[in-house]
C-alpha positions in Angstrom: -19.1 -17.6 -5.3 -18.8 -21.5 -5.3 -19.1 -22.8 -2.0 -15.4 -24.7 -2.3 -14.0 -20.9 -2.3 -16.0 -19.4 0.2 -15.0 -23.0 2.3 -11.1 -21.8 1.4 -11.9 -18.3 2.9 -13.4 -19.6 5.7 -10.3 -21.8 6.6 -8.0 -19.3 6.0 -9.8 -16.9 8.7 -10.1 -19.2 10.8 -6.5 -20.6 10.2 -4.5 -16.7 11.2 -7.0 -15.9 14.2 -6.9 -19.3 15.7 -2.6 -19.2 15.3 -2.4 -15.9 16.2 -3.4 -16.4 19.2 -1.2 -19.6 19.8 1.4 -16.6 19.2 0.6 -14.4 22.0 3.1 -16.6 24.1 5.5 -14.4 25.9 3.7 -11.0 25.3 2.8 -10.8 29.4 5.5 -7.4 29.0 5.5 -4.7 27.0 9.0 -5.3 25.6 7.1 -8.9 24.5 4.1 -7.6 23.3 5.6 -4.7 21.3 9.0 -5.3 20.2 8.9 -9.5 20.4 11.7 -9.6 23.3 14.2 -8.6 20.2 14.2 -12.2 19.2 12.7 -12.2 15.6 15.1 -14.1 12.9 16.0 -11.5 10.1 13.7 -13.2 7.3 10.9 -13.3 9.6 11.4 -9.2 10.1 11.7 -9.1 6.1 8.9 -10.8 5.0 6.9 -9.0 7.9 8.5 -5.3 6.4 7.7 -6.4 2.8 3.8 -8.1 3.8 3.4 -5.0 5.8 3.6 -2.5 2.5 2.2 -4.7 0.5 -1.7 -5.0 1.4 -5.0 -5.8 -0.4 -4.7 -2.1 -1.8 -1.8 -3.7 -4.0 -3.4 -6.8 -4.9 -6.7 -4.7 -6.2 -5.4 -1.6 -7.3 -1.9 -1.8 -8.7 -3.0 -5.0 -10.3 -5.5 -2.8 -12.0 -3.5 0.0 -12.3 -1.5 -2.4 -14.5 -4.6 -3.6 -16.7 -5.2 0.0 -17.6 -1.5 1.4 -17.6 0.9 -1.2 -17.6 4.4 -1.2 -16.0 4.7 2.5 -15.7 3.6 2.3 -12.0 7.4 0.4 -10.9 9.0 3.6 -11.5 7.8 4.2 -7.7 9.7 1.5 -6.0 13.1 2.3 -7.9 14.3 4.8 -5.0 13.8 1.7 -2.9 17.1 -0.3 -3.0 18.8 3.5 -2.6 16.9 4.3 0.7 17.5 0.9 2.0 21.1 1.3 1.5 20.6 4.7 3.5 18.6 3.6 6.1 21.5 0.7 7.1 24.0 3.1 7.9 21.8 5.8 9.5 18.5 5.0 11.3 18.7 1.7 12.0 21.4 1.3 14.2 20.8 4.4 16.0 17.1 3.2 16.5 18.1 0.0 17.0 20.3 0.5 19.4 18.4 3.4 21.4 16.5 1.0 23.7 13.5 2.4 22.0 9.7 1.2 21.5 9.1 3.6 18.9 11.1 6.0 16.5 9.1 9.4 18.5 11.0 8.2 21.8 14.0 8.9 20.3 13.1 12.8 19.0 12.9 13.5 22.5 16.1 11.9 23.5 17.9 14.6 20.9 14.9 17.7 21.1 12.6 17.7 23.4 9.1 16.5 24.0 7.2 18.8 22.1 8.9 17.5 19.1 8.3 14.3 19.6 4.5 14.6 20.8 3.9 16.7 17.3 5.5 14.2 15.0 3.8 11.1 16.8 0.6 12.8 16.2 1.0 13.3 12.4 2.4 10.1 11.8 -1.1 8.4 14.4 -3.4 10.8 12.0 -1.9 9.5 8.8 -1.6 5.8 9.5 -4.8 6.1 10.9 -6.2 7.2 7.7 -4.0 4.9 5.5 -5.3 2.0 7.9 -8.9 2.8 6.5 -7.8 2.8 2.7 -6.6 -0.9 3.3 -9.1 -2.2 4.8 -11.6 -0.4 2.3 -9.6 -2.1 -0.7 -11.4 -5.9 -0.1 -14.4 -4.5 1.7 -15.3 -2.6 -1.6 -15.0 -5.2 -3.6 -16.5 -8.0 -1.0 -19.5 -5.5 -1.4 -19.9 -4.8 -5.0 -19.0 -8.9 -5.7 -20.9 -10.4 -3.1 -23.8 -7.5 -2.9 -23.5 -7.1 1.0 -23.4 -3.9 3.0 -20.4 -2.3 3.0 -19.8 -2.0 6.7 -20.4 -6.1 6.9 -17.4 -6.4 4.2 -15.0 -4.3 6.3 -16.3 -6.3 9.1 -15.4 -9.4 7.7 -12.1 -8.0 7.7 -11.4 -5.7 10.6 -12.9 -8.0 13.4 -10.7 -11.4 13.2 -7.4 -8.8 12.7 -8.0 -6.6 15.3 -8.7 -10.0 17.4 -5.8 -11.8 16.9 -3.2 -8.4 17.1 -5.4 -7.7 20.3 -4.2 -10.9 21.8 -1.2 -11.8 19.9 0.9 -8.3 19.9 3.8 -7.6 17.0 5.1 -11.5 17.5 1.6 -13.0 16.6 1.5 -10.3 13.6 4.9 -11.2 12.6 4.5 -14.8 11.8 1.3 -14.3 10.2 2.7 -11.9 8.1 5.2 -15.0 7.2 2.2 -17.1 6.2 0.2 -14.0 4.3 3.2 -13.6 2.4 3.7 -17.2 1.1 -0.1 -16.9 0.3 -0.3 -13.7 -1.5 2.7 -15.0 -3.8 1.3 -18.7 -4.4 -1.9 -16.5 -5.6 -0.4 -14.2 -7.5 1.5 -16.9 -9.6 -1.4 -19.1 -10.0 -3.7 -16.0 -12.0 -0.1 -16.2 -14.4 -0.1 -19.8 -14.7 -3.9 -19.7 -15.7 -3.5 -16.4 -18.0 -0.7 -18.3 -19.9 -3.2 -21.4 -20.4 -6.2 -19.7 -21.3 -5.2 -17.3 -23.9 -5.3 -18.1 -27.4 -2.0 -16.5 -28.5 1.7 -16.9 -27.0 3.4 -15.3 -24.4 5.3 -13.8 -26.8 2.4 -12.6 -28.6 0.3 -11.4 -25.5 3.9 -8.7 -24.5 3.7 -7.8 -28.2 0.1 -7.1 -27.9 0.7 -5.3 -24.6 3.8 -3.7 -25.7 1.7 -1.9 -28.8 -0.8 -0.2 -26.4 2.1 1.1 -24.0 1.6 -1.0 -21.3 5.3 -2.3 -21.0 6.5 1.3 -20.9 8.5 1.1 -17.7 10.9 3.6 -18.0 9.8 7.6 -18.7 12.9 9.8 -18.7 10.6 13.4 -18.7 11.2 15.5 -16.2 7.3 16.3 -15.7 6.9 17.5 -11.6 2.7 16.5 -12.8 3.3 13.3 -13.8 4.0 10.8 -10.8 5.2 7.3 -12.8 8.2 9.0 -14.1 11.8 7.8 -13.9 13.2 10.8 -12.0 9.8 11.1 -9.5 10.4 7.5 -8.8 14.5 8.3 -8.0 14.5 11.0 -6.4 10.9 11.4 -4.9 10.5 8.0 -4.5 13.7 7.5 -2.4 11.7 10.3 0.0 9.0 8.7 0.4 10.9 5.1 1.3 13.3 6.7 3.3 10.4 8.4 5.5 8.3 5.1 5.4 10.5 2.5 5.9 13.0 5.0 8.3 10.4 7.0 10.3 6.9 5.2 10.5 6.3 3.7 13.6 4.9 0.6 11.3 8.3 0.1 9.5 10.5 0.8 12.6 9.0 -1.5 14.6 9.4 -4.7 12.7 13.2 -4.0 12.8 13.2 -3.3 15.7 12.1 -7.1 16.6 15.4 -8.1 14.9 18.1 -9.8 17.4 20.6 -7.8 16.3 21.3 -4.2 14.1 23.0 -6.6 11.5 20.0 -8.8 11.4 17.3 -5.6 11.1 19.6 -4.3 8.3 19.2 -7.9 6.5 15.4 -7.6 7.0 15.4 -4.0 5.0 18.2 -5.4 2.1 15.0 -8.4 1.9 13.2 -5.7 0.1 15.8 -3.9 -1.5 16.0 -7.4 -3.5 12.7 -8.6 -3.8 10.4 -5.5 -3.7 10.7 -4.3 -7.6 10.8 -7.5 -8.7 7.5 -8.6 -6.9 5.7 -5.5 -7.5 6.8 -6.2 -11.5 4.6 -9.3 -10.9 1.9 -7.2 -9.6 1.6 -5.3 -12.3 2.4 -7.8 -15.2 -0.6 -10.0 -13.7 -3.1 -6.8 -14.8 -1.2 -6.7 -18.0 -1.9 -10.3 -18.6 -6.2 -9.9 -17.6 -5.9 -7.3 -20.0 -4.2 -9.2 -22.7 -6.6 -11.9 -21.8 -9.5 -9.3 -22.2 -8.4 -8.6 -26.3 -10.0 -12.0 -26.8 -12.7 -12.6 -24.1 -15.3 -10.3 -24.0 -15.0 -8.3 -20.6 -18.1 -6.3 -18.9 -18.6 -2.9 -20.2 -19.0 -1.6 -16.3 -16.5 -3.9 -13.9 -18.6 -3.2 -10.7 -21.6 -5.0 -10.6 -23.3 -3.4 -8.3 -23.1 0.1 -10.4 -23.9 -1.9 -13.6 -27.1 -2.9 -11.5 -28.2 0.5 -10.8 -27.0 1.8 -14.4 -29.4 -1.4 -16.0 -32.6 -0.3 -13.7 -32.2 3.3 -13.7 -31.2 4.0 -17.7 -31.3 0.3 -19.0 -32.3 1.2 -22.9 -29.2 3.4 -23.1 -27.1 0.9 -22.0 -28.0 -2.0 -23.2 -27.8 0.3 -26.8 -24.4 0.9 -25.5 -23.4 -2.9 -24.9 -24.7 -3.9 -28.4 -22.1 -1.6 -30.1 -19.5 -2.9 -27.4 -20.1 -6.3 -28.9 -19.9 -5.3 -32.0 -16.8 -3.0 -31.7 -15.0 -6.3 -29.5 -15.4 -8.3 -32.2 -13.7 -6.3 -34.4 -10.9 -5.8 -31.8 -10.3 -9.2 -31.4 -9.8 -10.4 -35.3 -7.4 -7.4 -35.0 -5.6 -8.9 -32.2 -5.9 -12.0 -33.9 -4.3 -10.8 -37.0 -1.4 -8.9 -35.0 -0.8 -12.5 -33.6 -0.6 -13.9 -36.8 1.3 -10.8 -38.8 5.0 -11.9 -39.6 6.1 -9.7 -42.1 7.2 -6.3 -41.6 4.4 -4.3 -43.4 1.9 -6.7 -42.6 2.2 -6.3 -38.9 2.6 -2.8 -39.3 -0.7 -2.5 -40.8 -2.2 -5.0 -38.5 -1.0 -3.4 -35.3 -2.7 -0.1 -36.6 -5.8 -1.4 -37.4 -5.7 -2.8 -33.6 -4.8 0.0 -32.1 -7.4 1.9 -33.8 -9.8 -0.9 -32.6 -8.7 -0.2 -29.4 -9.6 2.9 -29.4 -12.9 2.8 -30.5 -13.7 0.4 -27.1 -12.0 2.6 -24.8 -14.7 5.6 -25.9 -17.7 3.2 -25.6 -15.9 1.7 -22.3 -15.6 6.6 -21.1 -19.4 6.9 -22.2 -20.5 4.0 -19.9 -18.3 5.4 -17.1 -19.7 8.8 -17.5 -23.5 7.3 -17.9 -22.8 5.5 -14.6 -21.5 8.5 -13.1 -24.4 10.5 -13.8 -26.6 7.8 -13.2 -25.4 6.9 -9.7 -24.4 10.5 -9.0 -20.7 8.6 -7.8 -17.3 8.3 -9.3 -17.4 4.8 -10.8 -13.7 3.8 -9.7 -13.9 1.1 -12.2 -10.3 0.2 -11.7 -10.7 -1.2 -8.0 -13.1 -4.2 -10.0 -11.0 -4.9 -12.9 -8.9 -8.0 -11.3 -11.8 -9.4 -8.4 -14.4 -9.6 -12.2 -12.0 -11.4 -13.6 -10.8 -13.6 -10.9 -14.6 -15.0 -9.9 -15.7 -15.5 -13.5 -12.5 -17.1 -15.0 -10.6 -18.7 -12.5 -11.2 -22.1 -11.9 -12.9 -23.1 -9.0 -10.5 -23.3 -5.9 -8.3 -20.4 -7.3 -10.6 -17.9 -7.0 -11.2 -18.5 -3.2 -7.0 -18.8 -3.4 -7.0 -15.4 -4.7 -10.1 -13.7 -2.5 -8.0 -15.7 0.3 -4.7 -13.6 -0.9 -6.5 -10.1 -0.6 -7.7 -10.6 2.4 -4.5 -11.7 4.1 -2.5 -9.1 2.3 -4.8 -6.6 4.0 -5.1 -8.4 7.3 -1.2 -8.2 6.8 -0.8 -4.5 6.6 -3.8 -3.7 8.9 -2.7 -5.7 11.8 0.8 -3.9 11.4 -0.5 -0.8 11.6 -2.9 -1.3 14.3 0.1 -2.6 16.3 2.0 0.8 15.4 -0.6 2.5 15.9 -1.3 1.2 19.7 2.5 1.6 20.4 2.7 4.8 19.7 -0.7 5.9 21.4 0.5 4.0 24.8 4.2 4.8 24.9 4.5 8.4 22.9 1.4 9.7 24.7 -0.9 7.8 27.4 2.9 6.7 29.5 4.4 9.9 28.5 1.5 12.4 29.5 -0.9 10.7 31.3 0.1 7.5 33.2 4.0 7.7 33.6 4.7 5.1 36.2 2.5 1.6 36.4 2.4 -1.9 35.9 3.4 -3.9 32.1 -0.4 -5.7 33.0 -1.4 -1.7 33.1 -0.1 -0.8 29.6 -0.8 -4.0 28.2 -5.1 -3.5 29.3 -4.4 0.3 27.4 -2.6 -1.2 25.1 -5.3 -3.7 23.7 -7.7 -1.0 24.0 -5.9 1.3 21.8 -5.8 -1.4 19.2 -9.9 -1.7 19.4 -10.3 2.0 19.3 -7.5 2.0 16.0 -9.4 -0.7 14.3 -12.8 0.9 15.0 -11.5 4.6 13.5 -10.0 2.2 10.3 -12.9 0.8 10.3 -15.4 4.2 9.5 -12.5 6.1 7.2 -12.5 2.6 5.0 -16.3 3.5 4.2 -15.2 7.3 3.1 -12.0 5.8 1.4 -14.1 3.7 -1.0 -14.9 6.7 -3.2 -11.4 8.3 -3.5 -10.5 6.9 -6.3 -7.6 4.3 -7.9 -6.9 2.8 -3.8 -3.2 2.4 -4.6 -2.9 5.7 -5.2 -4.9 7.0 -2.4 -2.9 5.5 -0.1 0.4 7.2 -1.2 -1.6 10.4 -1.8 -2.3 10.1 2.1 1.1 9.2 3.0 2.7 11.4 1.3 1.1 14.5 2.4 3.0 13.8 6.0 5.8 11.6 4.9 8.2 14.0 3.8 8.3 16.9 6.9 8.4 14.0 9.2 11.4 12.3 7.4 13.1 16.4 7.8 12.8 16.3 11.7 14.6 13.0 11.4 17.1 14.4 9.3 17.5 17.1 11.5 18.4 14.7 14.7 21.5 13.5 13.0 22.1 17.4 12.4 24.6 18.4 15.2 23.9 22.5 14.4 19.6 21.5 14.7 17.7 22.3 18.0 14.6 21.7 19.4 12.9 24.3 19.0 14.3 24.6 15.4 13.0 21.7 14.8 9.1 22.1 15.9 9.0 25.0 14.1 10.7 23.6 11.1 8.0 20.4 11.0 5.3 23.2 11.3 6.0 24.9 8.3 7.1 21.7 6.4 3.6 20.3 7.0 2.2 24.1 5.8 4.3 23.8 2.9 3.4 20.7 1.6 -0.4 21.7 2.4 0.3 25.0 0.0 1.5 22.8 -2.7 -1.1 20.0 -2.6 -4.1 22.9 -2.6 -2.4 25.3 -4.8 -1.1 23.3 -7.3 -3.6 19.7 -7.3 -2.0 18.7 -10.4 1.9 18.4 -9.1 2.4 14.6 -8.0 2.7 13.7 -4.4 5.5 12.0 -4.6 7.4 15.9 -4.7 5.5 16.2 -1.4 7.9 14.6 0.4 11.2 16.1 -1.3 9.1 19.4 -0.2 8.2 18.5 3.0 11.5 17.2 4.1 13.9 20.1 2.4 11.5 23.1 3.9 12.0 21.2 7.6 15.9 20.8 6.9 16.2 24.4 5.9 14.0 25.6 8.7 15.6 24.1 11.4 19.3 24.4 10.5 18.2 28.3 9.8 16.6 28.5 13.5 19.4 26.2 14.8 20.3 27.9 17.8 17.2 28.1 19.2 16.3 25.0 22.0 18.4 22.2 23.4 19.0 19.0 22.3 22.6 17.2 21.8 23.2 14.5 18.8 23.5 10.9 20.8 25.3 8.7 20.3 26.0 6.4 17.6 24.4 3.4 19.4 21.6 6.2 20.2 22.2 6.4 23.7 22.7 10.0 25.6 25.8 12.2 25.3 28.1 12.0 27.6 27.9 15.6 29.9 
């Protein structure tokens, strides 16, 4: 890489730590340190909530999830402005308003504490895990690019995080979620801006090129419970899965809970309500575009260099036999997308967008044969996806934007990983090292465990992001990881504002939610995981209302403090 874009890296590092530690101002308490003093304006909470879900696994994978299946993906997010609607009237003021530092404080309040210990638990094992996928979204591609170790990558980006959420607590990860978010945008729009310049053919004509290999298919109306960018997974499973993320995990509920007031933290969820789809449309159209761009400059056969460089030394005849006939086939692809560009009349373009489409074809079975020779060559999944958009942004981009855009993935995951850590250290002091171990002592006490927790967090992110590396398309390992727990955990929340659901009802009910949703995932692989959390959260419903009499626990009131006796 250029030395002008590593120099924009640089600065930007640099830039967060060196701020984030200006930040750590009033964080001497723990009501400072984890919850910001409740003093957080509402678009600061928003653009923290919406730069917390959208990480470096985003700009990588769904960017390439776009290049190789268009739109289809958006389908996700269109439960989202539904659950935010929810989540206004139910969970936020009652969390809000509880007094709470995290949304397991309150289970106890209206169960008990075994409830609340079991549910803290799952969600600490899941974000821990999820924690790792981000981080191992840049750190892959740092490696593969850049051709250094893969534990120096994920280095690069788990030291300065943990350093300045160490120091700076949820307000210092706030406001550089503010400035992440302004970046990741500005990088996003400048790949357009430069995809619209650089291609021969129109806008127009790029959609219409798109649009003839499906990838502007945004709406499927099947009702497939295997297929997982469908209309009605998105809707209804999708609305799960927000509902339980943005509702019940600690690294949601804790940026409202920053918010000066319950009117405010319900602005700061209606932020992405708004602008989520739209943004994540963005994503999505920007792999579109590379792959639009792709039709007419000849892309790599293999996307991940460092693969391609085993491939060349290990079986180098066979593929360089294979790139000859890639040539040859691209070139015939691209007079066909030429001609499709050019095609006016009816028949014309009808015969022109079948000869491209058969084109097409033919480079997608040269493009499977050098996957599956790099697969048996390297003995490894070749997760080609993950490279698509990083290839394209340090050999097209001009120089400047590519460090812009290496600069965007890496805040986007310092972003979400910084979040997280913070979450994931709140919930280890106050659901379990003040509730178990250390009840009574000093805010300089919990704020020394505090800091500690956050090391120990970003060292365990830091050794699942080298296992996450080989899962797969990131974006959807990170969704596959949520969702296994998601949904029983959203259930034991639905049960609090159950007046008929018990404690003890409820335990039980998360138990079997959690073996439920672990039946389904190994006994049927195929089913998508956004049912998961539909599953998860019906069986823990039923469960508990079925055992309902069974353990204490009154409904609080609506401000979430204790019934009256």
């Amino acid at each position: 890489m250029h030395p002008l874009n590593w120099a924009i890296v640089v600065a930007y590092l640099l830039w967060v730590v060196v701020d984030g530690i200006r930040k750590s101002k009033g964080t001497d308490t723990i009501s400072g340190y984890f919850i910001a003093d409740k003093s957080l304006a509402w678009w600061v909470v928003g653009l923290s909530v919406m730069a917390t879900q959208l990480s470096a696994v985003t700009m990588i994978g769904t960017t390439g999830q776009g290049a190789t299946d268009g739109l289809r993906f958006v389908q996700l997010y269109f439960g989202l402005p539904l659950a935010m609607v929810i989540l206004g009237v139910t969970l936020v003021p009652l969390l809000h308003g509880s007094g709470v530092y995290t949304a397991y404080e309150y289970l106890e309040r209206r169960f008990d504490a075994k409830t609340r210990s079991l549910t803290a638990f799952l969600f600490l094992l899941s974000r821990g895990m999820s924690c790792g996928t981000i981080i191992a979204a840049p750190g892959v591609v740092l490696s593969a690019i850049f051709g250094i170790p893969l534990a120096w990558s994920v280095a690069l980006i788990g030291i300065p995080t943990v350093l300045y959420t160490m120091i700076g607590g949820v307000q210092a990860v706030a406001w550089a979620d503010v400035k992440q978010m302004l970046l990741i945008v500005v990088a996003l729009l400048a790949i357009v801006v430069v995809l619209v310049l650089q291609m021969p053919v129109s806008p127009n004509e790029a959609l219409e090129i798109a649009g003839a290999t499906g990838r502007l298919q945004t709406f499927d109306f099947s009702f497939n419970l295997d297929d997982t960018y469908t209309f009605w997974s998105g809707v209804i499973g999708g609305t799960f899965l927000m509902l339980s993320y943005f509702g019940t995990d600690q690294s949601q509920v804790q940026r409202y809970l920053t918010a000066r007031s319950v009117n405010e933290a319900k602005s700061s969820l209606l932020m992405s309500a708004y602008w989520k789809i739209p943004l994540q449309a963005l994503v999505l159209l920007v792999g579109v575009g590379v792959f639009v761009y792709y039709q007419f400059v000849q892309p790599p056969l293999l996307f991940n260099p460092a693969q391609e460089e085993v491939v060349l030394a290990e079986a180098g005849a066979t593929y360089d036999d294979l790139q000859e006939r890639y040539a040859a086939a691209f070139s015939l692809r691209e007079t066909a997308a030429l001609e499709v560009a050019a095609a006016e009349a009816e028949p014309t373009a009808e015969a022109a967008m079948q000869t491209f489409l058969a084109r097409e074809a033919d480079i997608q079975a040269l493009r499977g044969e050098a996957l599956a020779l790099a697969e048996e060559v390297t003995g490894q999944p070749s997760r080609d996806v993950n490279y698509i958009i990083p290839r394209f942004v340090l050999s097209e981009l001009p120089i400047g934007l590519a460090g812009l855009f290496i600069a965007g993935v890496i805040a986007a995951a310092m972003s979400s990983i910084s979040s997280e850590l913070n979450s994931l250290a709140t919930t280890s002091v106050i659901d379990f090292y003040r509730r178990w171990v250390q009840p009574e002592a000093t805010d300089a006490h919990y704020l020394k465990v505090s800091k500690g927790a956050t090391a120990l967090w970003g060292t365990f992110a830091c050794v699942v992001a080298t296992y996450a590396a080989t899962l797969g398309s990131l974006i959807e390992v990170v969704n596959r990881f949520g969702s296994f727990f998601y949904g029983s955990i959203l259930g034991v929340f639905l049960l609090a504002m159950m007046p008929r659901a018990k404690g003890t009802g409820a335990f039980i009910g998360l138990i079997v939610g959690m073996g439920s949703v672990a039946a389904v995932t190994f006994g049927a692989p195929s089913s998508s995981f956004l049912w998961h959390n539909v599953i998860g959260a019906g069986v823990v419903v039923f469960v508990g209302l079925v055992l309902g009499g069974l353990g204490s626990g009154d409904v609080p009131a609506a401000d979430g403090s204790e019934p009256a006796s």
